[in-house]
C-alpha positions in Angstrom: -14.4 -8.4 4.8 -11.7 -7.3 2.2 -8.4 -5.6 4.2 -7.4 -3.9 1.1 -6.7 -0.3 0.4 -8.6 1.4 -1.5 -7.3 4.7 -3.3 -9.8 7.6 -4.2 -12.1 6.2 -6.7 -12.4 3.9 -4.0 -11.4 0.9 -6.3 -9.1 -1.5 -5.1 -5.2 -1.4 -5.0 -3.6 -4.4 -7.0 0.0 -4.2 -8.4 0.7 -0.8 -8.7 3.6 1.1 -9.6 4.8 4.0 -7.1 7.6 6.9 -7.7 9.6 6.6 -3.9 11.0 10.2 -2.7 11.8 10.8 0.6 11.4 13.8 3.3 13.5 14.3 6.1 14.3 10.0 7.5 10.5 8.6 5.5 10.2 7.4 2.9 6.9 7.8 0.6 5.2 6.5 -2.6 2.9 8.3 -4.9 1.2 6.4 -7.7 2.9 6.7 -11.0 0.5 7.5 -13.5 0.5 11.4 -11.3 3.6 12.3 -12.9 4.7 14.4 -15.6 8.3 14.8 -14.8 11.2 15.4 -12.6 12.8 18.5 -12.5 15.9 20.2 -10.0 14.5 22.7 -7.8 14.3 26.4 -9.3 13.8 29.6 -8.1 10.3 30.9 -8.1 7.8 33.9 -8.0 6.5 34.3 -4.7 3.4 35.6 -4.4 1.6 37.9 -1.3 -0.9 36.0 1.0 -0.4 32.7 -0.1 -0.2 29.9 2.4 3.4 29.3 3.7 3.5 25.9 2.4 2.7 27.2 -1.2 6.9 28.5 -2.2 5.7 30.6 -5.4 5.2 30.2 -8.6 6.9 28.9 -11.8 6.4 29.3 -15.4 6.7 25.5 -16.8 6.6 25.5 -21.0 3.8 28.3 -20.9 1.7 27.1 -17.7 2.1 28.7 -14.1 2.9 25.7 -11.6 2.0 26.8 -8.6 4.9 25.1 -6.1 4.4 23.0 -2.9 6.7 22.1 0.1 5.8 19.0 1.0 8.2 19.6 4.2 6.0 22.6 5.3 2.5 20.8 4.2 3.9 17.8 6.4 5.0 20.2 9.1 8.4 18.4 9.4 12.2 20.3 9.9 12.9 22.7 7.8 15.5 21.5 5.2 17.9 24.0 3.1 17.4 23.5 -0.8 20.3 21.8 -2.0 21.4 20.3 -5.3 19.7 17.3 -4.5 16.2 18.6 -3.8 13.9 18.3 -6.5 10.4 19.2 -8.1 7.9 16.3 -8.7 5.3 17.8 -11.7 2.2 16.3 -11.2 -0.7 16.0 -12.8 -3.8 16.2 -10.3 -7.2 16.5 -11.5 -6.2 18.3 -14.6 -3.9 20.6 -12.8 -0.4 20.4 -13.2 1.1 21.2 -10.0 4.9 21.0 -8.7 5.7 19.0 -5.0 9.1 20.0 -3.4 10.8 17.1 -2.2 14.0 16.1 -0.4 14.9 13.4 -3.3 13.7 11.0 -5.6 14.2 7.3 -5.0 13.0 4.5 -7.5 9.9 3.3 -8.6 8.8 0.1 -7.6 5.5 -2.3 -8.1 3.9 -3.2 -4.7 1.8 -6.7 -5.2 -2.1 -6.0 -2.8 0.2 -8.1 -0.2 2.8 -5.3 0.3 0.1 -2.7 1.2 -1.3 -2.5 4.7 -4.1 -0.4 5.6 -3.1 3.2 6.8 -3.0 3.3 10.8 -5.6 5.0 12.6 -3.7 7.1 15.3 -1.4 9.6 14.7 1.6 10.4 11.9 3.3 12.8 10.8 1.3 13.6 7.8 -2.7 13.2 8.2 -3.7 10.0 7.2 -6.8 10.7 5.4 -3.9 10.8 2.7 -2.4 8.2 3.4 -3.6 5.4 1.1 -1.6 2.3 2.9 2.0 1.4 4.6 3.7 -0.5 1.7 6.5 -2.7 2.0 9.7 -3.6 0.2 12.3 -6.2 1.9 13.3 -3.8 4.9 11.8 -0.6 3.9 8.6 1.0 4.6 6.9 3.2 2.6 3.8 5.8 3.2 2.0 5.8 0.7 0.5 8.9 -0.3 -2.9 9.4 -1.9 -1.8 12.7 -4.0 -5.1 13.3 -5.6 -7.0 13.2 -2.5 -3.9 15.6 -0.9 -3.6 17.9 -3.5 -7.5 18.6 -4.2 -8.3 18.8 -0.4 -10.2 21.6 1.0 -6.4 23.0 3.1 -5.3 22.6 -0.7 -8.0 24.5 -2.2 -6.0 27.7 -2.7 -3.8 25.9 -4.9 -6.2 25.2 -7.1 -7.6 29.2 -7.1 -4.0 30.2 -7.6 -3.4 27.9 -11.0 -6.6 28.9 -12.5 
């Protein structure tokens, strides 16, 4: 029986290339190919009744990107916006959609060795999103399946909001 991670299209993981950021002491991994840029945090429009988690709103070249704490989505400390925190742009399922972050790291290649399957009891973060544990030397990244995260059903007002 084949260990290996699977992400959403249920295809297996081989060499892929993750963009490492990091919230509060972890450190996680989204694929790649999910982002459109890297930007400093900004100001944003809030918006009434939206989800706590969901910060506002931001106009991006002509397109409203609706903005995500990942630090309130993960229900982890609250952390002041510094200099240092910054806005992943994503691009999810034909949405574009901005994740609030504590800091960017690198982005690395893991080899199908370096990913272990996601645990089964419980994280910080749910881990029907997490696609595997991957490891680098001493570190130890979650790695996050951000398609699956960001089009989930808690997510779903997201995608109302950026129609």
């Amino acid at each position: 029986m084949d260990q290996s991670p699977s992400n959403s299209s249920g295809t297996s993981i081989s060499a892929n290339e993750f963009l490492t950021f990091t919230l509060g002491k972890e450190e996680y991994g989204i694929p790649i190919l999910n982002v459109q840029e890297i930007r400093g945090y900004e100001a944003v429009t809030a918006l009434a009744n939206l989800p706590e988690f969901i910060k506002g709103m931001v106009n991006l070249r002509g397109i409203i990107v609706p903005i995500v704490d990942m630090r309130i989505k993960f229900n982890l400390d609250h952390a002041d916006y510094t200099e240092l925190t910054v806005v992943i742009i994503l691009n999810v399922a034909n949405r574009v959609i901005g994740m609030v972050v504590d800091g960017v790291s690198d982005v690395i290649t893991l080899k199908n060795d370096q990913i272990k399957p996601a645990p089964e009891f419980g994280s910080a973060i749910d881990t029907k999103y997490v696609m595997g544990l991957g490891t680098v030397d001493e570190r130890m990244l979650i790695l996050v399946d951000i398609e699956k995260l960001m089009t989930s059903q808690d997510m779903e007002l997201v995608e109302k909001v950026a129609a």
